[in-house]
C-alpha positions as CSV (number, residue, x, y, z in Angstrom):
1,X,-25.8,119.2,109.7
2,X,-26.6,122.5,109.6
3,X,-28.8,122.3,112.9
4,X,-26.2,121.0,114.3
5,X,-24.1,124.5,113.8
6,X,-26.9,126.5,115.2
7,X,-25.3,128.8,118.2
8,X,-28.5,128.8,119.5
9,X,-28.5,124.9,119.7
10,X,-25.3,124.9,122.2
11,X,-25.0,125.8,126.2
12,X,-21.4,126.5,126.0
13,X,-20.4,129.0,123.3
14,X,-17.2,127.7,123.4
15,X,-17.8,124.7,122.2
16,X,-19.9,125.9,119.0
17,X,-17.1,127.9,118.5
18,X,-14.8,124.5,118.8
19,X,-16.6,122.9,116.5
20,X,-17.0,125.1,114.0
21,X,-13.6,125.3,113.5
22,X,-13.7,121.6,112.4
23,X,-14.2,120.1,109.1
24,X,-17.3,118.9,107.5
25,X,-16.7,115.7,108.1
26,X,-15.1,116.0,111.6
27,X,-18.4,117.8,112.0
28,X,-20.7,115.0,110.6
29,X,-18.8,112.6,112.6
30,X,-19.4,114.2,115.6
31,X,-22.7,115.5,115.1
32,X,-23.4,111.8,114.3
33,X,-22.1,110.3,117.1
34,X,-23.9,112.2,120.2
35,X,-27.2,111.6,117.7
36,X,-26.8,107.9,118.0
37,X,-25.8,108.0,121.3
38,X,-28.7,110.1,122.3
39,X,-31.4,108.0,120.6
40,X,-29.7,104.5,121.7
41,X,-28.4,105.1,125.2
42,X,-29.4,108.2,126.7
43,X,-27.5,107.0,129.8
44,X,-24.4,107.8,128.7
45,X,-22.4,110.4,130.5
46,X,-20.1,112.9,128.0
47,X,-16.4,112.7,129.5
48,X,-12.9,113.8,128.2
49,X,-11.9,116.4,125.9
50,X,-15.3,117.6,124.3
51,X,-16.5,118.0,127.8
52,X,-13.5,120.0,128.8
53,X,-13.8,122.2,126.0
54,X,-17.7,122.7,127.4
55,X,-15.7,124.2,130.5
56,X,-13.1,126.0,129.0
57,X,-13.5,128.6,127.7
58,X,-9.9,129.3,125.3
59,X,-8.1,125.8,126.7
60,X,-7.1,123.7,124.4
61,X,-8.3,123.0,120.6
62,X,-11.3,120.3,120.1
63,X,-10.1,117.0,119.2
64,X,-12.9,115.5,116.5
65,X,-13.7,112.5,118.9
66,X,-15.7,112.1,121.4
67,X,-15.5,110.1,124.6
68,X,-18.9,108.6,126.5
69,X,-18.8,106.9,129.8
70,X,-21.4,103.5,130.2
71,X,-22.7,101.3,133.0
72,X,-23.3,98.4,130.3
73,X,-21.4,97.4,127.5
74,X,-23.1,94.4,126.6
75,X,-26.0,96.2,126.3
76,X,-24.5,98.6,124.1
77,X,-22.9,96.0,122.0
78,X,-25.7,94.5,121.2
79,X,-27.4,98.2,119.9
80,X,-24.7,98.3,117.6
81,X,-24.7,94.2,116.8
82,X,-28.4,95.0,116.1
83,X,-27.9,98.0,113.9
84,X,-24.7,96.3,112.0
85,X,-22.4,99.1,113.2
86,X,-19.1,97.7,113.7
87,X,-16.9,98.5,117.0
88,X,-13.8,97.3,118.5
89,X,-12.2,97.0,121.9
90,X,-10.9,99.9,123.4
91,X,-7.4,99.2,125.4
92,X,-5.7,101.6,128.2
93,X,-1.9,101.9,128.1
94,X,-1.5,98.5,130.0
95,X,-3.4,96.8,127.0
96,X,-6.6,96.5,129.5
97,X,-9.6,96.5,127.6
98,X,-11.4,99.4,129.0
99,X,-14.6,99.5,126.5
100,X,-15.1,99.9,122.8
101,X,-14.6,101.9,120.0
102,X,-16.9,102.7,117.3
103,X,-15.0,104.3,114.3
104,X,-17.8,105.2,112.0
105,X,-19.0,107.9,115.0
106,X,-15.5,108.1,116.4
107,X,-16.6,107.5,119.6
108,X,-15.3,105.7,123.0
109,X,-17.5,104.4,125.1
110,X,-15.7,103.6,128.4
111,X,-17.1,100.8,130.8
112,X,-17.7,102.2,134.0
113,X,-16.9,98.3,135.3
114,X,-13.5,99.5,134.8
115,X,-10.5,101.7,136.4
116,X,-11.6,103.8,139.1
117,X,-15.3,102.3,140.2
118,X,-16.1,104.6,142.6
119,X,-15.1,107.5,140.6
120,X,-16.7,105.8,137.6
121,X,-20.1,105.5,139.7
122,X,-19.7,109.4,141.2
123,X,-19.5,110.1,137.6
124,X,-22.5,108.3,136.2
125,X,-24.7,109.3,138.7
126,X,-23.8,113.3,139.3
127,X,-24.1,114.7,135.9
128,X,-25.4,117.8,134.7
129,X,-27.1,118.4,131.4
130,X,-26.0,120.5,128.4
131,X,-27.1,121.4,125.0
132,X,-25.1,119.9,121.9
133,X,-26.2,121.0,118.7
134,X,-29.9,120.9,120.0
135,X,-29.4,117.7,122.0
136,X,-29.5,117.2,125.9
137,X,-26.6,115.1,126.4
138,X,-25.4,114.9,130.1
139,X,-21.9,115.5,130.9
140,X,-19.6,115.1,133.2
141,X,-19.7,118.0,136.3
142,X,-16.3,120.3,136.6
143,X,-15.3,119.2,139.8
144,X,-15.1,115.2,139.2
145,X,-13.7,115.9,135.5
146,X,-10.4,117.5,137.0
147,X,-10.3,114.7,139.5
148,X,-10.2,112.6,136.1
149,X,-7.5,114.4,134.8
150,X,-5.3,115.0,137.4
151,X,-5.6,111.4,138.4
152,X,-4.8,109.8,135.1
153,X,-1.5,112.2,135.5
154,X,-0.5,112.6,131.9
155,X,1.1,115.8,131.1
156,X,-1.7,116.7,128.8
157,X,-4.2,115.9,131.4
158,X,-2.4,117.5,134.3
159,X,-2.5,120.3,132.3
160,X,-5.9,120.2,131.5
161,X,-6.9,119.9,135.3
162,X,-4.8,123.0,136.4
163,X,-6.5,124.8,133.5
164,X,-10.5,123.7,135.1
165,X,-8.9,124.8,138.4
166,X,-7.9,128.1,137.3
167,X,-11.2,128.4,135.4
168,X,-13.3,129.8,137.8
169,X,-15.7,126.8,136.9
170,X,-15.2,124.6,140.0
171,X,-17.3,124.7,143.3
172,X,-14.6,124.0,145.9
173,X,-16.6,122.3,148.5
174,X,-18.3,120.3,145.9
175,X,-14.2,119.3,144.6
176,X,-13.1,118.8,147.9
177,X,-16.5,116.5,149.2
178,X,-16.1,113.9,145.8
179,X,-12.1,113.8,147.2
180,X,-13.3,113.0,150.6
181,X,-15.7,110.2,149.4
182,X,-12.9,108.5,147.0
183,X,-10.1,109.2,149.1
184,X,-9.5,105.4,149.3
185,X,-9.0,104.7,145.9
186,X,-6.7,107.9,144.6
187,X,-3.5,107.8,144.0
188,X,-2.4,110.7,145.5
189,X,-4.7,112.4,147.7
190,X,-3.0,114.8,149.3
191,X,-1.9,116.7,145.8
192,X,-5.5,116.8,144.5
193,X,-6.5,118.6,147.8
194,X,-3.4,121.2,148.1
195,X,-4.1,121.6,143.9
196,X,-7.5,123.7,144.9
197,X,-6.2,126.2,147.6
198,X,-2.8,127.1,145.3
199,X,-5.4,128.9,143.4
């Protein structure tokens, strides 16, 4: 664990500074999690809070879990059938099962078969790469992670997407081209473009 707490071994200081303000076995969880993630499905595409907290720098606190996006969860299943690591159904607020959840990590893996599928396959396939306590795990990019948030509409996650916006961290014609291409399938357009020129 104690590589894992290595400044060195992170791209965003803010996260390492996140996480060490953790306990040890928030830390292990975590640090355990994007391990087995890493060495079982490198495909996986870092989403949600821990990603946000890659962005921002002084937003909100980490939360200890950490959320994964997947093209295939059968596949995945069956890693952690093989491995006799136990996992359960993950469920949105309409009782949708929208992937899994694997306590011993404390990790979500979300279905990309689900929700938004063109947002879910933007996502997948425009990620960058960061370092996580000396791993390359790739993440979500700025632009389509505020799209996320504002879109699930939460107060929380509004929130969160006025704080990227503000950040400094978004490319504005990169923002404004993913709207254009899923423009179809938002819920409210119009407020996700006027969002980026308030600013």
């Amino acid at each position: 664990m104690k590589m894992f707490l290595i400044k060195e071994n992170y791209t965003s200081n803010n996260l390492y500074v996140e996480i060490g303000k953790l306990n040890e076995n928030e830390i292990r969880e975590i640090s355990k999690g994007i391990k087995w993630t890493l060495n079982n499905y490198p495909t996986a595409v870092l989403i949600g809070g821990t990603a946000l907290v890659s962005y921002l720098s002084g937003g909100r606190d980490l939360t200890p879990d950490i959320d994964f996006m997947i093209i295939d969860v059968t596949k995945l299943k069956n890693l952690l059938d093989d491995q006799d690591i136990l996992y359960k159904p993950l469920r949105d607020n309409n009782n949708n099962i929208i992937g899994i959840n694997v306590d011993e990590f404390n990790v979500d893996f979300l279905d990309a078969n689900s929700n938004n599928l063109a947002l879910n396959k933007l996502i997948l396939s425009t990620y960058r790469q960061t370092i996580i306590g000396g791993g390359l795990v790739k993440i979500i990019n700025p632009e389509l992670l505020t799209i996320m948030k504002l879109e699930l509409g939460r107060d929380k996650d509004i929130k969160d997407g006025f704080a990227l916006i503000q950040s400094g961290v978004l490319n504005k014609e990169n923002y404004l081209k993913y709207l254009k291409i899923l423009k179809n399938t938002l819920f409210d357009y119009e407020s996700l473009v006027s969002y980026i020129e308030m600013f």
